[in-house]
N, C-alpha and C positions, 0 to 999 in steps of 0.2 A: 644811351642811344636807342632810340624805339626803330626798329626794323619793320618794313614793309613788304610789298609783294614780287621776290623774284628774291630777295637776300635770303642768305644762307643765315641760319638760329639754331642756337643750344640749349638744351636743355636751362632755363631761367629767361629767356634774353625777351626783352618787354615787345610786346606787337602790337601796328599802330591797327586800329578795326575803326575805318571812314563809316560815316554813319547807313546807316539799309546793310550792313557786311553782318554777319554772325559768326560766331566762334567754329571751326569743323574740327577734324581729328588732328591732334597733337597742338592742341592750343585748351588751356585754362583762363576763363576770363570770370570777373567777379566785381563786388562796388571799385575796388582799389586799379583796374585795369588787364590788360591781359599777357600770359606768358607763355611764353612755348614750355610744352615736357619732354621735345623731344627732339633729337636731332633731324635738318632736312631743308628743305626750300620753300619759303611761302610760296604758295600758288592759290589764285581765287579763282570760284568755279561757280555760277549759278546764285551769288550772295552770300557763298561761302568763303571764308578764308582758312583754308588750312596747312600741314607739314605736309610736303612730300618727303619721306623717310627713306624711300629705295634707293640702293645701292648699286652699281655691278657686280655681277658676279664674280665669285674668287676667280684671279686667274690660276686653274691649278692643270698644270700637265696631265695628260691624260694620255693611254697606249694611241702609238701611231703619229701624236704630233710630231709634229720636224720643229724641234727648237733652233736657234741661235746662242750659241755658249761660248763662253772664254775658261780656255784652260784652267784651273784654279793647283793642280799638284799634279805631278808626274811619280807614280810608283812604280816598282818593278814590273808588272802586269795590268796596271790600270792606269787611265787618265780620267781623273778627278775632272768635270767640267761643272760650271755657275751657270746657270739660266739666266738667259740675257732675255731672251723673245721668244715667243712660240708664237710659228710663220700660219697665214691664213685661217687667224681665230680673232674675236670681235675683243678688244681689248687685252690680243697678247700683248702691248708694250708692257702693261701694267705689271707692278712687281707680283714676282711669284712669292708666296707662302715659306715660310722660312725653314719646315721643316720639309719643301720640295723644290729646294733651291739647289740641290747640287744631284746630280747623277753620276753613277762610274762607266767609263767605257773601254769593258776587259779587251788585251791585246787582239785576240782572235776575233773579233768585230770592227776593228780598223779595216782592214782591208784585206779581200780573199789573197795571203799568201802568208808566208813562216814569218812571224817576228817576235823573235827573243825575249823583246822589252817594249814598254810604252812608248820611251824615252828615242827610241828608232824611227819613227814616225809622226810623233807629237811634241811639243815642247811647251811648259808651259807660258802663259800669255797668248798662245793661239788662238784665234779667232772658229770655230769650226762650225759647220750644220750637220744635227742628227737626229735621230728617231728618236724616239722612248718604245722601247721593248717592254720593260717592264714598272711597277710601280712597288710591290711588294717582293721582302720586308725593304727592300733600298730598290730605289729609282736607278732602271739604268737603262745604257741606249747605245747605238751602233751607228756605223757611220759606212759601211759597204756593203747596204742594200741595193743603193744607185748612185748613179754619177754624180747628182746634184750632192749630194752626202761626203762629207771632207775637214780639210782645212781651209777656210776660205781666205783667211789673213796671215800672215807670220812675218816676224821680225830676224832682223839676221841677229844670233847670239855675241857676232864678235863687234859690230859697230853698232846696230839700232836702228838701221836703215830698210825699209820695207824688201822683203823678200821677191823674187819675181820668178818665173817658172823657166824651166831649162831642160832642153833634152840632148845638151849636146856630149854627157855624157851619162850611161845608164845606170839607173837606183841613183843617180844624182838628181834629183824633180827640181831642185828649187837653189838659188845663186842671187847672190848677194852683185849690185851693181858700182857698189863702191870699194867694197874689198874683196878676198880669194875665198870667202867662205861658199861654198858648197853643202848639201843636206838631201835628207830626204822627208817629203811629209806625204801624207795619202791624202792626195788632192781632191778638191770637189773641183766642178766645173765654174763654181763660181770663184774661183781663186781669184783673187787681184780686182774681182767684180763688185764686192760683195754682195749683194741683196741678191741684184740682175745675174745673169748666165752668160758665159761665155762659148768658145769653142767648148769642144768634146775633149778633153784633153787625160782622160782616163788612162790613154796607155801608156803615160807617163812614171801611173802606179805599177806599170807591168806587174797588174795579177797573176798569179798562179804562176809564175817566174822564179826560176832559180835566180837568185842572186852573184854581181856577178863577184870576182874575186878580191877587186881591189874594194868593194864593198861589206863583201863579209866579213873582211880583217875587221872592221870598226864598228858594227853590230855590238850591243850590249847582252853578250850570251849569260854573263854574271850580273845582271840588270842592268837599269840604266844609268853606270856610272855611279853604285852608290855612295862615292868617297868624296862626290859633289853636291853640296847646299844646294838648295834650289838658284838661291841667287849667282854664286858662282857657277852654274851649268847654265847662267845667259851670260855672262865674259869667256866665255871659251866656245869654240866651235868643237865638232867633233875631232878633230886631229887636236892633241894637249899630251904634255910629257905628263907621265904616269905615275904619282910622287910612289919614293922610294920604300917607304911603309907600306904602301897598298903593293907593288910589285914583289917585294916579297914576301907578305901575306900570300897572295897569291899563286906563288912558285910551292909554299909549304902546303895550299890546296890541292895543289895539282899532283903533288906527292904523296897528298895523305899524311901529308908531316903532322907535327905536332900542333897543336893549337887552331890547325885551318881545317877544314871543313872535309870527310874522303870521298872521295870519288864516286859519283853516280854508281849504285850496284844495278849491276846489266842481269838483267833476267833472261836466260833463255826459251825460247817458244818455236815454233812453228808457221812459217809464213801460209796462212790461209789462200792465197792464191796459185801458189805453185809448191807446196810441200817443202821447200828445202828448212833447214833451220837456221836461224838467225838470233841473234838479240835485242832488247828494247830496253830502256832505262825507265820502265815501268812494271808495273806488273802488271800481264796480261787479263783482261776480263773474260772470261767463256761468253762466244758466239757473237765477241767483233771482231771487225776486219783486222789482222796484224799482218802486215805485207814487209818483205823485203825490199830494199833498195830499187831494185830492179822494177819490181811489179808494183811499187810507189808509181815509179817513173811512168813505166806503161800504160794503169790505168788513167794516171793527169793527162798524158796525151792521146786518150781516146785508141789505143792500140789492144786492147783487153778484148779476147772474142766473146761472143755471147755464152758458149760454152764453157771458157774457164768462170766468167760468171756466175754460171747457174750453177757450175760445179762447186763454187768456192759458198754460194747461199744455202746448198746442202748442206756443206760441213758448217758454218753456222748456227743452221736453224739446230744440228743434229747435239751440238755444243752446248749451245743453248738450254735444251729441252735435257741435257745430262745435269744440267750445273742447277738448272730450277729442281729438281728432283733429290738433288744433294743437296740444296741450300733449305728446304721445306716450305714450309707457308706458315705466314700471321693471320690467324681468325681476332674480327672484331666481336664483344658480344655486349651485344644493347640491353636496353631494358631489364638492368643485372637488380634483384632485391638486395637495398643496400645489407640485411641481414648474411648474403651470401656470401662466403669465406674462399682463401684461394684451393684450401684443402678439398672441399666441396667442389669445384670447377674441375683441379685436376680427378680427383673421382669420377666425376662425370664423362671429360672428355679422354681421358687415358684409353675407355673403354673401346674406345673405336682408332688409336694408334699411338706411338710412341710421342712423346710431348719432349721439348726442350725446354720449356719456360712457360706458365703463368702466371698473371701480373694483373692484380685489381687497381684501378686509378682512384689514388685515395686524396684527398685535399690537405695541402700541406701544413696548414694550421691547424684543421681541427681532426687531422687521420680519418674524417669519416669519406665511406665508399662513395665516388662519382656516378656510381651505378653504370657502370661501365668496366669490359675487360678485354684483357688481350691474352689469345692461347697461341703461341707455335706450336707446330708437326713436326717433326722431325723428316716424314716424307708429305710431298704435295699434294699425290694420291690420297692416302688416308684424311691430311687436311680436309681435300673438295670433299669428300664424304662424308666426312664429319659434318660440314655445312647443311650436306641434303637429312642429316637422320638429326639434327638436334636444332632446326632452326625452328624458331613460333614450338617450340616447347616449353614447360613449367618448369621456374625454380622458384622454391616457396612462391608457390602460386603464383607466380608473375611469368609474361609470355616474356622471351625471350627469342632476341634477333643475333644469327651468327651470320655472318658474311665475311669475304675476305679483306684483309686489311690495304687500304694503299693507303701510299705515302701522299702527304697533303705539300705540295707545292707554296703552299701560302701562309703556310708555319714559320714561324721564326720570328722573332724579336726585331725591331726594328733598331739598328745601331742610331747613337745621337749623329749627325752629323757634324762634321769637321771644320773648323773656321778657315 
């Protein structure tokens, strides 16, 4: 079949050329007749007939889009979501790129308040809209920067029947109309809308809300129910008898018994806003805020004077500036002659403070030097000093760059994504 002007042709596919037409780009013609080499659309122009080849552009997420995604897995701290669309861009329908098809969206990006688990406020097959925050090494994105930002669809787990919004009791958002299931999602405003907007129904999510009692019992504090399949966690709502194996697993965690998991070790510290002492199931970092129950409370509710404040950014900053001084400093050093040995470096650099460690970047195949290296100080002081008396100086002849080391944000390996 000879193809004309406006059909689509492949790479072979014969072309008919009416007579006064000449061959233009992406067409071969010869005694025997004429062929496309190239994928595209005939179009004639001026006595020419040729391929148009261009394509649209990838559609690839980019920071700040607001996509459209459906839940794809529910982890203990992340909901897994698929890009469906990305909202107000010239061919977001179009499928997205396969290895930028899914993004994570960690717990603390659902919505400004405590939650445990994913699985507290997401479920998967959710319908939701969010950001992309980020792109590297994994796509991920948040969903309470604004209102519009949420779940906009969700199904009731115990029958199948469209979810609808609900305030008639609190941390309950969302009630099934045909049976007694009850839930909670962090809503957008488009709930029940989808695309369009609805009311303002945000405070449904009561941010920054203590949660109230008969809620917190059912909170996934040990995840989200992890003794449920994904598919058995849409036949069950949140209230389900709690099989007998997991209940007492459970009970031997809670004891420290044998075989389960001990008990969160409680680190004692210091509440940086009022002095008393307290505990945290972390360990404290030097010169951030670790607060007590109390002065939690206080400051969420805006009751903190400006004084304890400024008192509590003193003992910070003074924290701070203790813990940088004991931890030391990474000098980076460029421009290294690959001849240069680490023996030779610490030589060099000992002379001006005590060193912990360095380290030439050698290539793992062939051991040869990257021309590149890394010195710690053991103090920060002598580090910065270090920097002013040996930077743009010679080793074997080569100038050489010292500066301090930061850590590079946009390191790390990109993991495969997940089916």
């Amino acid at each position: 079949m000879t193809a004309d002007v406006g059909d689509f042709v492949t790479p072979g596919s014969s072309v008919s050329m009416p007579d006064g037409t000449e061959a233009g780009h992406g067409i071969h013609s010869d005694s025997s007749g004429s062929v496309a080499v190239v994928s595209g659309t005939l179009v004639h122009s001026g006595g020419t007939i040729s391929v148009d080849s261009s394509r649209p552009s990838v559609n690839s997420p980019q920071i700040d889009d607001v996509i459209i995604a459906v839940v794809n897995r529910i982890n203990p701290k992340t909901a897994e979501v698929r890009v469906l669309h990305i909202e107000d861009k010239e061919g977001g329908h179009r499928d997205v790129p396969a290895e930028e098809l899914f993004a994570d969206i960690y717990v603390t990006n659902f919505v400004d308040r405590f939650l445990p688990s994913a699985g507290d406020a997401m479920r998967k097959r959710d319908i939701v809209r969010a950001r992309i925050t980020e792109l590297e090494p994994m796509m991920k994105a948040t969903t309470r920067d604004s209102p519009e930002l949420g779940v906009l669809h969700a199904i009731c787990p115990q029958c199948g029947l469209n979810l609808e919004s609900s305030n008639k009791t609190p941390d309950f958002n969302v009630a099934c109309s045909r049976c007694d299931y009850t839930g909670y999602r962090v809503l957008s405003n488009g709930f029940g809308h989808g695309h369009s907007l609805g009311e303002d129904i945000q405070n449904l999510n009561r941010p920054g809300s203590r949660w109230s009692t008969e809620a917190e019992a059912m909170l996934g504090h040990d995840g989200a129910r992890p003794y449920l399949s994904p598919v058995a966690d849409h036949r069950r709502g949140m209230s389900h008898e709690i099989p007998e194996s997991i209940r007492r697993q459970r009970a031997a965690q809670a004891g420290g018994g044998r075989g389960g998991r001990p008990r969160k070790e409680m680190h004692p510290t210091t509440c940086t806003l009022c002095g008393t002492k307290t505990e945290v199931p972390f360990k404290p970092t030097p010169g951030k805020p670790i607060r007590c129950r109390d002065c939690m409370d206080k400051v969420k509710e805006g009751k903190a004077t400006k004084e304890e404040l400024a008192k509590e950014r003193e003992t910070l900053l003074a924290a701070r500036s203790k813990a940088e001084e004991s931890m030391g400093v990474k000098l980076f050093v460029g421009g290294l002659s690959y001849d240069a040995t680490e023996d030779e470096l610490r030589e060099i650099f000992s002379a001006h403070g005590e060193l912990k460690e360095t380290h030439i970047a050698t290539d793992k195949e062939t051991g040869r030097s990257k021309g590149f290296a890394f010195v710690t100080f053991s103090n920060k002081k002598e580090g910065m000093a270090a920097i002013k008396k040996l930077n743009e100086t010679e080793i074997h002849s080569r100038k050489i760059t010292v500066q301090e080391s930061k850590p590079n944000p946009s390191r790390g390996r990109r993991h495969p994504r997940r089916n």
